[in-house]
C-alpha positions, 0 to 999 in steps of 0.5 A: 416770228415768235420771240427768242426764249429769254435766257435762263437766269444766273440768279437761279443757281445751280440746279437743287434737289428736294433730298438725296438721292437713293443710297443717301448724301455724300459726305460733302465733309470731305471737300477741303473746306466744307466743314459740319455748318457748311454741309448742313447749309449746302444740303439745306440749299439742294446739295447733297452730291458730289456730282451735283458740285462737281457740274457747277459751271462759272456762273453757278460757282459764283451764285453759290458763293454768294450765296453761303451765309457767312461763307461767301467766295468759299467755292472758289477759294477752296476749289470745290469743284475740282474735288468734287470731280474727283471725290465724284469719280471715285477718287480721293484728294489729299484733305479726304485721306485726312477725312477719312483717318479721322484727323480732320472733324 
C-alpha cells in the first residue's frame, strides 16, 4: 500500500500571493492595528486582501504572528480576522469609520 501523504506543514503559513489581484490592494490600514509598516510588510509576505486575512485558520494566525518582525502576536491581539471578514464583506468596524474620516493616519 502506498503511504498516507504527509500533512501539510504549519510552518508553511498561510497561502501568499505574487501581487494584488486585479482592481488592486485593500487597504489593509483599516484593520485596527495595521498601520503603514505593517501593511508594507504584509503586503511584502502576500497579503493584500481582506479575504485572504479573513480565512486564516488558528495555525495560520499563529504563523503569521510570528512571523511579523517586530510585531509578533499582533493578529491575535488585535483580531485581525475578525475584521477582515467584515471590512471583506462589505462592512465597516468602528476603527475604519475612523480610517475613513481621516482621524486614524
Amino acid at each position: 500500500p502506498e503511504p498516507a501523504p504527509a500533512p501539510a506543514a504549519a510552518t508553511d503559513g498561510p497561502a501568499r500571493l505574487e501581487a494584488a489581484r486585479a482592481g488592486g490592494p485593500d487597504d489593509l490600514k483599516k484593520i485596527k492595528g495595521v498601520g503603514p509598516k505593517l501593511e508594507a510588510m504584509l503586503n511584502r509576505m502576500g497579503f493584500y486582501h481582506y479575504d485572504q486575512v479573513a480565512g486564516w485558520t488558528a495555525d495560520e494566525v499563529a504563523w503569521v504572528d510570528d512571523n511579523l518582525e517586530g510585531f509578533k502576536g499582533r493578529v491575535s491581539r488585535d483580531n485581525w480576522v475578525e475584521q477582515a471578514a467584515t471590512l471583506a464583506a462589505g462592512g465597516e468596524t468602528d476603527f475604519s469609520k475612523k480610517v475613513d474620516k481621516g482621524d486614524v493616519y
